[in-house]
MITORPA-270822 format. One record per residue (C-alpha): residue in three letters; x, y, z. Coordinates in steps of 0.02 Angstrom, whole numbers, plus 50000, padded with zeros to 5 digits. Layout:
// MITORPA-270822
+-----+-------+-------+-------+
:  aa :    xx :    yy :    zz :
+-----+-------+-------+-------+
: ALA :     X :     Y :     Z :
...
+-----+-------+-------+-------+
END
This chain:
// MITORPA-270822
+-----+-------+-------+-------+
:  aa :    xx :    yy :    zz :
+-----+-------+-------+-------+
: UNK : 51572 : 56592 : 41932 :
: UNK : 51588 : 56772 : 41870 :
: UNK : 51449 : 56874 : 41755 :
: UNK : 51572 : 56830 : 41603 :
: UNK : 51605 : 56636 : 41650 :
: UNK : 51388 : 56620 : 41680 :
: UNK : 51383 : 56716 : 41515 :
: UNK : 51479 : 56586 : 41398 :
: UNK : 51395 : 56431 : 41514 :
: UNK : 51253 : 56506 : 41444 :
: UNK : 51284 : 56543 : 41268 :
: UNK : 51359 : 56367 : 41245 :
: UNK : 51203 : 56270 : 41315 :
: UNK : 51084 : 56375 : 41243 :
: UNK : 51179 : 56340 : 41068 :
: UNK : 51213 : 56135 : 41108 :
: UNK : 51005 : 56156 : 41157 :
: UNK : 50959 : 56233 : 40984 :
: UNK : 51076 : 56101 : 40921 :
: UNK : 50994 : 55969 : 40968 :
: UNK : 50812 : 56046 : 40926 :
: UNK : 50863 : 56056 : 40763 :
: UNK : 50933 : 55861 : 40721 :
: UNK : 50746 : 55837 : 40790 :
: UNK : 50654 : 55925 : 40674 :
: UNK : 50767 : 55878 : 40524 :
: UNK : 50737 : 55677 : 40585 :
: UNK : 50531 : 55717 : 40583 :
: UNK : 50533 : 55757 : 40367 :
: UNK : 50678 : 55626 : 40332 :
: UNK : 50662 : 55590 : 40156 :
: UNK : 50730 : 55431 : 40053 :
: UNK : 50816 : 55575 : 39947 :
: UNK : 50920 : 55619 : 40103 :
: UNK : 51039 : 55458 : 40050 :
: UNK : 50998 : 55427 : 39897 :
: UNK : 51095 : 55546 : 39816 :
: UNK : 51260 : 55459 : 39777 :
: UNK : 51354 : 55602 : 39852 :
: UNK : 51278 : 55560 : 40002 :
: UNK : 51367 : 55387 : 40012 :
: UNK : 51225 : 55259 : 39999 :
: UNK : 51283 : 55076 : 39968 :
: UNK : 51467 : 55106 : 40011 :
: UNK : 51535 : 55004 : 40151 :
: UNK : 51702 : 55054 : 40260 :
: UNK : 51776 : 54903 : 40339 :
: UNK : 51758 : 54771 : 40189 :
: UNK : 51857 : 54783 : 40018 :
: UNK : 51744 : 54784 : 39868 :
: UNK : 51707 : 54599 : 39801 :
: UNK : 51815 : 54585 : 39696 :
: UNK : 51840 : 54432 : 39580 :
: UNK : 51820 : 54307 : 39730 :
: UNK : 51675 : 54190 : 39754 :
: UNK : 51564 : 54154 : 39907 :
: UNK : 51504 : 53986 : 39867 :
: UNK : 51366 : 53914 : 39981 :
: UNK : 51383 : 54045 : 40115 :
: UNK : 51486 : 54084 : 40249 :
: UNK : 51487 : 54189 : 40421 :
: UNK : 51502 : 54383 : 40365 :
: UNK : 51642 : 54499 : 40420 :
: UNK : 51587 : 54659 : 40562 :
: UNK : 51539 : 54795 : 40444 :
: UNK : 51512 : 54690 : 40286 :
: UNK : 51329 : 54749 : 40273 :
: UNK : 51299 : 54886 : 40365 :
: UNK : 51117 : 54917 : 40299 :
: UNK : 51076 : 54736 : 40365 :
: UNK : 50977 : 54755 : 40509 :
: UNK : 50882 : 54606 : 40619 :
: UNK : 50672 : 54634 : 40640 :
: UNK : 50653 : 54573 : 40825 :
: UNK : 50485 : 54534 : 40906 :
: UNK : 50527 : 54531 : 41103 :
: UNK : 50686 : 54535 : 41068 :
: UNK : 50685 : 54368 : 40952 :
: UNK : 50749 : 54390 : 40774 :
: UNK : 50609 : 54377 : 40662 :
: UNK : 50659 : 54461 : 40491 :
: UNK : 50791 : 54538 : 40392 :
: UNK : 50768 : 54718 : 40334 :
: UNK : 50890 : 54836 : 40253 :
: UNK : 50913 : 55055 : 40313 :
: UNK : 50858 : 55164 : 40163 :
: UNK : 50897 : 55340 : 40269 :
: UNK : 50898 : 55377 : 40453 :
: UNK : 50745 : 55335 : 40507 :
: UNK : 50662 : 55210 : 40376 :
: UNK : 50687 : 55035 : 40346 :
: UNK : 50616 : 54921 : 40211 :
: UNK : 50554 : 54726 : 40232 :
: UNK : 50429 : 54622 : 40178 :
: UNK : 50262 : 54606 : 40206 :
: UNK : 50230 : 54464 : 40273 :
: UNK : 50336 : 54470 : 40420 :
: UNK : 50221 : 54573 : 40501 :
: UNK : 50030 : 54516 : 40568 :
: UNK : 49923 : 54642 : 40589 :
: UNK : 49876 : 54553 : 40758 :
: UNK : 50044 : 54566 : 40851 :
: UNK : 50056 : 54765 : 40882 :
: UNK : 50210 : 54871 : 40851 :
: UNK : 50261 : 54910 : 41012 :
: UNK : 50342 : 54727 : 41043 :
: UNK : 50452 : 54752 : 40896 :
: UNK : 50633 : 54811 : 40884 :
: UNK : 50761 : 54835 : 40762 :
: UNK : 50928 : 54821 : 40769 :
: UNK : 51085 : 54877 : 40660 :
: UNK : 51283 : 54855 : 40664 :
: UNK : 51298 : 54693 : 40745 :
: UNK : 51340 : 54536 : 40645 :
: UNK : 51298 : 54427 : 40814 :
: UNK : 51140 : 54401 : 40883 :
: UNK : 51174 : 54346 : 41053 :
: UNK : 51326 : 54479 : 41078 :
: UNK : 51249 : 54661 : 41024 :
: UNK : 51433 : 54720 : 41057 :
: UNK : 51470 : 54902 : 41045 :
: UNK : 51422 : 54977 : 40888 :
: UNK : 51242 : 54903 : 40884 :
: UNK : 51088 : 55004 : 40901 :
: UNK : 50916 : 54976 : 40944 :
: UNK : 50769 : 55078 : 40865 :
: UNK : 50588 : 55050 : 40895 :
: UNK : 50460 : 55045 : 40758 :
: UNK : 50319 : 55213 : 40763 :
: UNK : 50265 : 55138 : 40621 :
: UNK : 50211 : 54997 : 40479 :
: UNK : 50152 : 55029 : 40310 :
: UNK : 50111 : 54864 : 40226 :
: UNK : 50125 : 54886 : 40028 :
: UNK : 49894 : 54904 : 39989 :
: UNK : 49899 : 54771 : 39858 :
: UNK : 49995 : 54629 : 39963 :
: UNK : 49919 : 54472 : 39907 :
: UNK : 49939 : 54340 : 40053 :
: UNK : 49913 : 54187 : 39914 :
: UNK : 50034 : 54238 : 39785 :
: UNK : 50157 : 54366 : 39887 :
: UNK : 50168 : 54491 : 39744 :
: UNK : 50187 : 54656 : 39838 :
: UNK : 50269 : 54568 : 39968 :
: UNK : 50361 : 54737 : 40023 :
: UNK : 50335 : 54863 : 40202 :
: UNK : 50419 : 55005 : 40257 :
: UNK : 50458 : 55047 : 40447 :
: UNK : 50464 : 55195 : 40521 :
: UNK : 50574 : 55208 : 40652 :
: UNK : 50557 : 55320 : 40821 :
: UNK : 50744 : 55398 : 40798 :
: UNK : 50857 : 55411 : 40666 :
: UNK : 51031 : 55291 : 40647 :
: UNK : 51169 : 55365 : 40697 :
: UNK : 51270 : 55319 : 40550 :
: UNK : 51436 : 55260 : 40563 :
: UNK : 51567 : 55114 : 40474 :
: UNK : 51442 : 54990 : 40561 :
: UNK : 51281 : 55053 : 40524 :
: UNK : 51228 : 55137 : 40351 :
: UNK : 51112 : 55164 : 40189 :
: UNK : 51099 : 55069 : 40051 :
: UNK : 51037 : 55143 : 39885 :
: UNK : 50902 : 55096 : 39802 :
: UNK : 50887 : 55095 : 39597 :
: UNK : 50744 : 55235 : 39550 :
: UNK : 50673 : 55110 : 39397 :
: UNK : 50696 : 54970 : 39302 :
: UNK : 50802 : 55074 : 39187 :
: UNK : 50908 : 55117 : 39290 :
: UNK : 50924 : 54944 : 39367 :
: UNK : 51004 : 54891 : 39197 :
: UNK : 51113 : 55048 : 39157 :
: UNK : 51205 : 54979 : 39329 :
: UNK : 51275 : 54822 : 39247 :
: UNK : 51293 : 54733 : 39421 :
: UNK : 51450 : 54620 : 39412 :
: UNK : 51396 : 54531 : 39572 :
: UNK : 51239 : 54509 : 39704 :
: UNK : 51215 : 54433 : 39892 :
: UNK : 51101 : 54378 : 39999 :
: UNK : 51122 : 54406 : 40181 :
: UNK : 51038 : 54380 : 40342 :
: UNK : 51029 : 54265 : 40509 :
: UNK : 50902 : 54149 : 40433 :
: UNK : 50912 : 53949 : 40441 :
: UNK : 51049 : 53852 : 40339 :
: UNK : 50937 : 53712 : 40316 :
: UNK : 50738 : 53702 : 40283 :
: UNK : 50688 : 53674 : 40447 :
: UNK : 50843 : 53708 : 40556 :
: UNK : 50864 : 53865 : 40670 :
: UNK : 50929 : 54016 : 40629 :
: UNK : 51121 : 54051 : 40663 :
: UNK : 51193 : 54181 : 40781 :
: UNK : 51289 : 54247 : 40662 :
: UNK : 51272 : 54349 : 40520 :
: UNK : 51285 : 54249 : 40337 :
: UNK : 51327 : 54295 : 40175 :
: UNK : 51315 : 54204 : 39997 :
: UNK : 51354 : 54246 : 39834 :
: UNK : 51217 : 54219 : 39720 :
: UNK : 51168 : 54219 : 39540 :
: UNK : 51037 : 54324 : 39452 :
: UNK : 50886 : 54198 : 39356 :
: UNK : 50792 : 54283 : 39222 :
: UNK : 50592 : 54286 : 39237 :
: UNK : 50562 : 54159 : 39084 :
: UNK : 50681 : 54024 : 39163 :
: UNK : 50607 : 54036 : 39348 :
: UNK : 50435 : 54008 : 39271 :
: UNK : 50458 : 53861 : 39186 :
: UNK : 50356 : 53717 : 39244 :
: UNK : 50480 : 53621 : 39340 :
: UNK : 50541 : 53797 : 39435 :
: UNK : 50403 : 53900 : 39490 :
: UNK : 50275 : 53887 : 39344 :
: UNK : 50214 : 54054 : 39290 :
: UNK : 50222 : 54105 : 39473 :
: UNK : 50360 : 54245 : 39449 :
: UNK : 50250 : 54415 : 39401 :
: UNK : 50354 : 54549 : 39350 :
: UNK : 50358 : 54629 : 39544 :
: UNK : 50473 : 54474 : 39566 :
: UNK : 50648 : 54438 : 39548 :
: UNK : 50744 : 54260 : 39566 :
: UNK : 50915 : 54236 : 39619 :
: UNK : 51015 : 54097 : 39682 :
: UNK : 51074 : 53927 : 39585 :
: UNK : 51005 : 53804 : 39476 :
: UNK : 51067 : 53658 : 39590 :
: UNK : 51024 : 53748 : 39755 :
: UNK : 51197 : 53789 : 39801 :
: UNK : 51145 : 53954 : 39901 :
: UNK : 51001 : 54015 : 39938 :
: UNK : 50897 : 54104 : 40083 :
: UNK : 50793 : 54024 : 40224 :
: UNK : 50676 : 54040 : 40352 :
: UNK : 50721 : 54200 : 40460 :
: UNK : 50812 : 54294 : 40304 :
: UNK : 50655 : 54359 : 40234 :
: UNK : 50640 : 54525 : 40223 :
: UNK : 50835 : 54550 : 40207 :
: UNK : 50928 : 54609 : 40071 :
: UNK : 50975 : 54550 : 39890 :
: UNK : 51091 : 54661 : 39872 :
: UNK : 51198 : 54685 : 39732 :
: UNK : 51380 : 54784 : 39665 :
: UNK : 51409 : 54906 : 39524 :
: UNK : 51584 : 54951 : 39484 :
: UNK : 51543 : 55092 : 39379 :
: UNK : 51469 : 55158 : 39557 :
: UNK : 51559 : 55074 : 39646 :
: UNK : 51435 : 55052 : 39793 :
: UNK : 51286 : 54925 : 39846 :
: UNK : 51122 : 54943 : 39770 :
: UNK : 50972 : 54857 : 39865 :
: UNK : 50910 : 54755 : 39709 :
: UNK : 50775 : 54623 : 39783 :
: UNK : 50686 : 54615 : 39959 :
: UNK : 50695 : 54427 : 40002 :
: UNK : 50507 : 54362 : 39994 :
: UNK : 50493 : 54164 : 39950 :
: UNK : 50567 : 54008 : 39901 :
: UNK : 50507 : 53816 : 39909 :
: UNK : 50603 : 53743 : 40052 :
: UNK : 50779 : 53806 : 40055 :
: UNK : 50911 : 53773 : 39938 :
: UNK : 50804 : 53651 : 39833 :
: UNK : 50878 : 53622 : 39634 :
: UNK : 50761 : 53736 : 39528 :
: UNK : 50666 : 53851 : 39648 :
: UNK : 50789 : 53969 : 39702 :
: UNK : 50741 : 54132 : 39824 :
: UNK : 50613 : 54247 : 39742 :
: UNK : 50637 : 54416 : 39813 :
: UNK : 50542 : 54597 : 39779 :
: UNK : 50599 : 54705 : 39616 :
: UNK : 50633 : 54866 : 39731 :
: UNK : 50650 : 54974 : 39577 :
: UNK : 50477 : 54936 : 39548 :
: UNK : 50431 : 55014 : 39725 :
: UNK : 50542 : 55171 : 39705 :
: UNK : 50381 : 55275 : 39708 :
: UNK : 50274 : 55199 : 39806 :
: UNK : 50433 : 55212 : 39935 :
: UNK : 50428 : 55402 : 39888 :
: UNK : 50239 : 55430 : 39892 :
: UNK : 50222 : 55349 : 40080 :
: UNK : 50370 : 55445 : 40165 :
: UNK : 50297 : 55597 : 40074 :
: UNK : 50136 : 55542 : 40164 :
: UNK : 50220 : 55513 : 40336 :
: UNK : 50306 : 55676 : 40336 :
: UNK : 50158 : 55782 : 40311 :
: UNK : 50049 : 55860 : 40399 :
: UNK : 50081 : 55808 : 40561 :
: UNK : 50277 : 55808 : 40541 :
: UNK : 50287 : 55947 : 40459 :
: UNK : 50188 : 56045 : 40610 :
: UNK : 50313 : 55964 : 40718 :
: UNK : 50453 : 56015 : 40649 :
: UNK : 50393 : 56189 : 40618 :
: UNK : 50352 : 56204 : 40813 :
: UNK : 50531 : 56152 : 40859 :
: UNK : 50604 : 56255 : 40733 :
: UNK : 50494 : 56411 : 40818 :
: UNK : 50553 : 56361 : 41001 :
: UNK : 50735 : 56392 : 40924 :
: UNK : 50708 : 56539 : 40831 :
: UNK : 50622 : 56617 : 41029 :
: UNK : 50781 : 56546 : 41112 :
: UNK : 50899 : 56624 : 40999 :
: UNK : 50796 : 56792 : 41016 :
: UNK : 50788 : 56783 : 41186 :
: UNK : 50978 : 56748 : 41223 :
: UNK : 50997 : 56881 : 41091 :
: UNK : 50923 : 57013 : 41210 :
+-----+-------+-------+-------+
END
């Protein structure tokens, strides 16, 4: 290899080096603003058409790519819990998935597979640095009934695996007009069966506070932290093993996903008059905000700014 051959070997590994330095420090101060922005693409989906005027009724097995923020919660490589990607490296569940007893390291999470048993191609694994159980969880009631993971590398986002937005309040939440809403996840189809191997979907409909506490529903259990969803006669509704997985529901103004209700509860499964009861996310939006602010600083932030400084000497030095 001649001076001028070495030369461009050089230049071009030096530059794929400071490349890859820099996705680094960008994936250590992630933000939830990074895909929240619309322009950004949150809550859009590649391989499926939008819903449409068709019905789901009772559930059925989901297309590849149908919900590409859907991921599966995995404790030694079981599924345990549903949880749906808010940006590259953060994921949002529920609480009570997790026990404080069983540490992080044997958990995984796992994104763009709709089979459990087959991974298949486009799936990734991440593992969990970290898990920041909502302070005022209440173990009796489940209000608060909301975490956020941290993962140890960011998604590589593709038509299989991607965001989903997230409304900012409960204004907003109603300015969306959401024509439709779905529950998805690997959970049981029956109280007290096992979970499936592959993903399911079900259309459900939206229950307004005052109905769901009525004394035959859930009597004045619903706070306003809590949304219910499903039907009156139990025709779809989530199970054990969904928790933590996404309500998730369509505005055509958008025209994109919005993450509307982290699945939390329910009396059996599919039982007339106590549909799911799943976490208000816009009620979270800052709390969301104020922990990834939290994470990101000042440990990240030293991070980043060393690996930013060890490509500012590199390009100096190749400069020379």
């Amino acid at each position: 290899m001649d001076e001028e051959e070495q030369g461009g070997f050089e230049e071009e590994t030096v530059r794929e080096l400071c490349t890859r330095l820099c996705a680094l420090a960008e994936s250590k101060i992630f933000r939830l603003d990074a895909v929240h922005n619309k322009q950004d693409g949150c809550g859009l989906r590649f391989l499926v058409a939008p819903p449409g005027g068709s019905r789901i009724v009772g559930g059925q097995e989901a297309m590849a790519g149908a919900w590409p923020w859907q991921v599966s919660i995995q404790i030694f490589s079981h599924h345990l819990c549903g949880g749906s990607i808010l940006n590259p490296v953060w994921v949002l569940s529920a609480s009570h998935c997790f026990n404080k007893e069983i540490s992080k390291r044997h958990f995984r999470v796992v994104a763009g597979m709709a089979t459990l048993s087959q991974l298949g191609e486009q799936a990734q694994v991440r593992y969990i640095t970290k898990i920041q159980i909502h302070s005022d969880y209440n173990t009796t009631t489940l209000d608060n009934d909301v975490a956020l993971l941290q993962l140890d590398s960011p998604w590589n986002f593709t038509d299989f695996v991607h965001p989903i937005c997230i409304p900012r309040t409960e204004y907003e939440e109603a300015s969306l007009n959401f024509s439709q809403c779905f529950i998805s996840g690997w959970g049981s189809t029956y109280y007290g069966g096992p979970g499936v191997d592959s993903l399911q979907e079900a259309e459900v409909e939206m229950i307004d506070r005052q109905t769901c506490n009525q004394i035959h529903w859930y009597n004045k259990r619903i706070t306003e932290n809590m949304l219910c969803a499903g039907h009156e006669s139990g025709a779809a509704d989530s199970c054990q093993g969904d928790s933590g997985g996404p309500l998730q529901c369509y505005s055509e103004e958008e025209a994109r996903f919005y993450l509307l209700g982290v699945t939390s509860f329910g009396y059996n499964c599919a039982t007339p008059f106590k549909p799911g009861v799943y976490v208000r996310t816009s009620r979270y939006w800052q709390w969301i905000d104020t922990e990834q602010h939290r994470s990101a600083s000042p440990q990240s932030s030293s991070s980043s700014a060393l690996i930013l400084l060890s490509v500012g000497l590199l390009l100096h030095q190749f400069s020379l």
